[in-house]
TORLUMBA-168013 format. One record per residue: residue in one letter; x, y, z of N, C-alpha, C, O in turn. Coordinates in pm, whole numbers, padded with zeros to 5 digits, always signed. Example, Ala and Ser with C-alpha at 12.3 -4.5 7.8 and 13.67 -1.06 7.14 Angstrom:
A+01319-00569+00780+01230-00450+00780+01320-00330+00780+01424-00332+00846;S+01285-00225+00708+01367-00106+00714+01290+00003+00787+01341+00114+00804;
END
This chain:
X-02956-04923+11468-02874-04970+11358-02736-05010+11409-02676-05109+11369;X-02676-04901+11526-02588-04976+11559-02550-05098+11615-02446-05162+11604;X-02693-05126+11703-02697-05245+11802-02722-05355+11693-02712-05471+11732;X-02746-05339+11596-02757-05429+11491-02613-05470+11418-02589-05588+11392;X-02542-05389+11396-02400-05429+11323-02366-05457+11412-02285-05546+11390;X-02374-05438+11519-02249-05517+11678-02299-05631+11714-02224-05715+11764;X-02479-05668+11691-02465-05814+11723-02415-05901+11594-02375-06017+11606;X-02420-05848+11497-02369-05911+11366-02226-05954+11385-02162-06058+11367;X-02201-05837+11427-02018-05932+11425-01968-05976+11542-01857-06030+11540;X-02043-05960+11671-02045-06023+11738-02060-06186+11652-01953-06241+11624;X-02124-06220+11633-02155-06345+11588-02043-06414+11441-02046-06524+11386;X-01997-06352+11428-01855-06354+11308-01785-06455+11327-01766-06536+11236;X-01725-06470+11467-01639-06580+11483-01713-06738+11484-01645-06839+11496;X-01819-06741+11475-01903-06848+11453-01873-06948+11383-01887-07066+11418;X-01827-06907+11275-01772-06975+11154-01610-07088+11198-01502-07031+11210;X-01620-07237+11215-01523-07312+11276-01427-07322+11185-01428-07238+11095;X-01327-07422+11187-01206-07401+11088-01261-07485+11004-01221-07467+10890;X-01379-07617+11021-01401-07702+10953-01583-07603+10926-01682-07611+10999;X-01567-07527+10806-01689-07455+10762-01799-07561+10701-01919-07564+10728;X-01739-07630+10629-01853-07754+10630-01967-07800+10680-02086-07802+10647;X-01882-07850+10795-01976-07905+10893-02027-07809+10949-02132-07852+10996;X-02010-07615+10993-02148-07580+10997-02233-07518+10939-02333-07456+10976;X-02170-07548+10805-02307-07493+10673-02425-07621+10735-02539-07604+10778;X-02335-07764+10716-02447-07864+10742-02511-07865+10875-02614-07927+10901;X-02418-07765+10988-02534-07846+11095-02640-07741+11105-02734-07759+11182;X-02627-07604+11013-02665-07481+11033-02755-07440+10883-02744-07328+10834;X-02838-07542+10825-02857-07485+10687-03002-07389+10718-03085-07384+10809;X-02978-07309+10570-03054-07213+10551-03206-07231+10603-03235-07162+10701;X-03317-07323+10543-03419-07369+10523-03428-07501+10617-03396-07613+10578;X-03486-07464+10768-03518-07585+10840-03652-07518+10939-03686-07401+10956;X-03696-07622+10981-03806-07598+11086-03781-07485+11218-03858-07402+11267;X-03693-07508+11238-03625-07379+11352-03631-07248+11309-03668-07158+11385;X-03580-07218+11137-03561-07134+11120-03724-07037+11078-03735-06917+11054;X-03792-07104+11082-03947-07066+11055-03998-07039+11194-04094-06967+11221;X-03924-07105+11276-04018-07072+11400-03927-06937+11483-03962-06899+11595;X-03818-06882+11415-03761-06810+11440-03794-06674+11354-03750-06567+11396;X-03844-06677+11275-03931-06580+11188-04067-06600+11220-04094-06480+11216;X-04176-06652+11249-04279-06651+11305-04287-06571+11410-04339-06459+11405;X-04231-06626+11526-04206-06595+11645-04192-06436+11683-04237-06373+11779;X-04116-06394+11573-04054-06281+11553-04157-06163+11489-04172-06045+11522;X-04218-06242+11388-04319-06169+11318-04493-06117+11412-04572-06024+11399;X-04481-06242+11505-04591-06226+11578-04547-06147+11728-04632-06079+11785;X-04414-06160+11781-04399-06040+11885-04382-05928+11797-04445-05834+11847;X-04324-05892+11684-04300-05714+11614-04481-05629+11621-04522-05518+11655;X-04552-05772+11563-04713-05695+11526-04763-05687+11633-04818-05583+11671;X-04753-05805+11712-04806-05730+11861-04782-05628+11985-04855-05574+12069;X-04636-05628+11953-04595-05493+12015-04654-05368+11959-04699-05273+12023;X-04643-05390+11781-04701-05255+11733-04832-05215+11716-04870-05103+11682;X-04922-05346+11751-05051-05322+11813-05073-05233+11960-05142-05132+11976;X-05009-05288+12037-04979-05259+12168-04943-05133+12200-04982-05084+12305;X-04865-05066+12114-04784-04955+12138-04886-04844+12028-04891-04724+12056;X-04946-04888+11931-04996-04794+11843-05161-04798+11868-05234-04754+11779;X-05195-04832+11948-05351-04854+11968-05402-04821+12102-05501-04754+12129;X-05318-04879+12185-05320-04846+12352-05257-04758+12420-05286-04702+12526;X-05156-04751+12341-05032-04640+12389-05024-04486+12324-05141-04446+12318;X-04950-04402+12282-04928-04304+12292-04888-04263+12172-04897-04144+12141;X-04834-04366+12076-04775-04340+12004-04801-04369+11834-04872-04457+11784;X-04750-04303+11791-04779-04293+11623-04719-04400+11584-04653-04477+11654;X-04747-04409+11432-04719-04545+11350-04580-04558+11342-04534-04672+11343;X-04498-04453+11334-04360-04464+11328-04298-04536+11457-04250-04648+11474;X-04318-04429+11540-04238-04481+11696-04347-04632+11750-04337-04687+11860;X-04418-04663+11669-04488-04778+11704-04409-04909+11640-04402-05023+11686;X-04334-04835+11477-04243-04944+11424-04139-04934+11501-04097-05046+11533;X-04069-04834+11552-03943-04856+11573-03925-04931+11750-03824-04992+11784;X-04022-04912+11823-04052-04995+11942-04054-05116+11925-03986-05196+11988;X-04151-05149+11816-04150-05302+11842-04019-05381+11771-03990-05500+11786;X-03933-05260+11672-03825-05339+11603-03713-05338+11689-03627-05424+11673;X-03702-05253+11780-03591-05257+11881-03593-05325+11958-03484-05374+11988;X-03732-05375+12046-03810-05483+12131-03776-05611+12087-03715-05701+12143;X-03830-05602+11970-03819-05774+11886-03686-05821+11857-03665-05942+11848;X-03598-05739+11842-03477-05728+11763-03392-05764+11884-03319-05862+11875;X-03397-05683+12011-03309-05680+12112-03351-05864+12187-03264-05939+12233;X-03502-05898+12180-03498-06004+12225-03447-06137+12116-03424-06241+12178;X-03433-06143+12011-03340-06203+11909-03221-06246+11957-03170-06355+11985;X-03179-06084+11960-03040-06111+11988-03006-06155+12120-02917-06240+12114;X-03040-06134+12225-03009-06178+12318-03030-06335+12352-02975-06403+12438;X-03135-06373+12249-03139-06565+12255-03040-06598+12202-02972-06688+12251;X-03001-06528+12074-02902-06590+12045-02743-06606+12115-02671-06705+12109;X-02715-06478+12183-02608-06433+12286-02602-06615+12357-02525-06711+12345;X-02727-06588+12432-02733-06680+12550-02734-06884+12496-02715-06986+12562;X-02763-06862+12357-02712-07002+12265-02551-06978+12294-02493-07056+12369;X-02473-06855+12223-02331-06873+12230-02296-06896+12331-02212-06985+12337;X-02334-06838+12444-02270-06840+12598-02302-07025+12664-02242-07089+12750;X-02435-07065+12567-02425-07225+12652-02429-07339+12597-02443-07331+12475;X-02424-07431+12632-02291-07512+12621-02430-07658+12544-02415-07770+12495;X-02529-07587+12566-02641-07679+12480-02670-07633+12349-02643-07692+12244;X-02741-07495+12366-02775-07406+12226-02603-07409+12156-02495-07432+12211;X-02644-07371+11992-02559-07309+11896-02610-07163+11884-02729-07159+11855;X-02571-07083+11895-02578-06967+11842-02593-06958+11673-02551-07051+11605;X-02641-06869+11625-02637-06897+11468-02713-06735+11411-02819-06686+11450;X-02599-06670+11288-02635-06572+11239-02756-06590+11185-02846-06509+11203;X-02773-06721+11098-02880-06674+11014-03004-06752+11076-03103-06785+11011;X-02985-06775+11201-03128-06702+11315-03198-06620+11316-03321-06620+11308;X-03094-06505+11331-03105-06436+11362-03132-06332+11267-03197-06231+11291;X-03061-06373+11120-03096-06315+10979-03292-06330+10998-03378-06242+10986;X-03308-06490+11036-03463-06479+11024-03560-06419+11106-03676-06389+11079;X-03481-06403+11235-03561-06298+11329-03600-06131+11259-03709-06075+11260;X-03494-06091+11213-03475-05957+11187-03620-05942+11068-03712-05860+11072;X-03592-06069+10957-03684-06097+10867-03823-06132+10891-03919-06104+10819;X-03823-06182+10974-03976-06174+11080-04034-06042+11128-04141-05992+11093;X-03937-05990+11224-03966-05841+11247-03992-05755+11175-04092-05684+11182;X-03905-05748+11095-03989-05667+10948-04071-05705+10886-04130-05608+10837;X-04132-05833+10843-04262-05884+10780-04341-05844+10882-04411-05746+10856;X-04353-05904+11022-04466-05849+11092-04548-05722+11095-04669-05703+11087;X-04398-05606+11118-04412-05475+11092-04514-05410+10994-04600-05322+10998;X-04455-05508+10890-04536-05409+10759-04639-05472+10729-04707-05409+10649;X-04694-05602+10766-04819-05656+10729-04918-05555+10859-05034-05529+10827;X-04882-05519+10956-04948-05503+11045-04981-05390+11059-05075-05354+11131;X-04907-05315+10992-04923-05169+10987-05030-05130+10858-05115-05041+10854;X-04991-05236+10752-05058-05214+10624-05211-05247+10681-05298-05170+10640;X-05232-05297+10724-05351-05410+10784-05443-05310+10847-05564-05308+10824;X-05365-05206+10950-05460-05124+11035-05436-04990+10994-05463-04900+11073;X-05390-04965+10887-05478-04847+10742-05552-04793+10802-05626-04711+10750;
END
């Protein structure tokens, strides 16, 4: 939870003086942002396949592996968008990663009942 509020505001200053232009270059609902929740949804369930079937571990520490896993690799794409000079970095990426990770989670867990 903490590594979660620190990449959050890590990402704070994002916001330019001209906010406009990156609501527009950054909107809510685009093709990226689906493949950034997909992406997300399909590494969380397969980690927690991985970790709860093959591995050692119970349904819990099976969620919280793959949400720290999924979560930590999120954030760090996004880090490495801010740090270069091609990618944008962008919170609500990363809003959809988190939102992926948790859909995956719970369809996948519900699933193998």
């Amino acid at each position: 939870m903490f590594l979660l509020f620190n990449l959050i505001l890590a990402f704070s200053p994002l916001i330019e003086k001209d906010s406009i232009k990156t609501v527009l270059k950054d909107p809510w609902l685009s093709q990226d942002k689906f493949h950034h929740f997909a992406h997300s949804a399909a590494i969380s369930s397969s980690l927690y396949l991985i970790t709860n079937r093959f591995g050692s571990f119970n349904k819990e520490n099976s969620a919280y592996i793959s949400f720290s896993i999924t979560s930590l690799i999120g954030g760090t794409k996004e880090l490495i968008d801010k740090s270069s000079k091609k990618g944008n970095a962008s919170v609500k990426d990363f809003v959809y990663d988190i939102a992926g990770v948790v859909i995956g989670i719970v369809l996948i867990s519900l699933g193998s009942s």
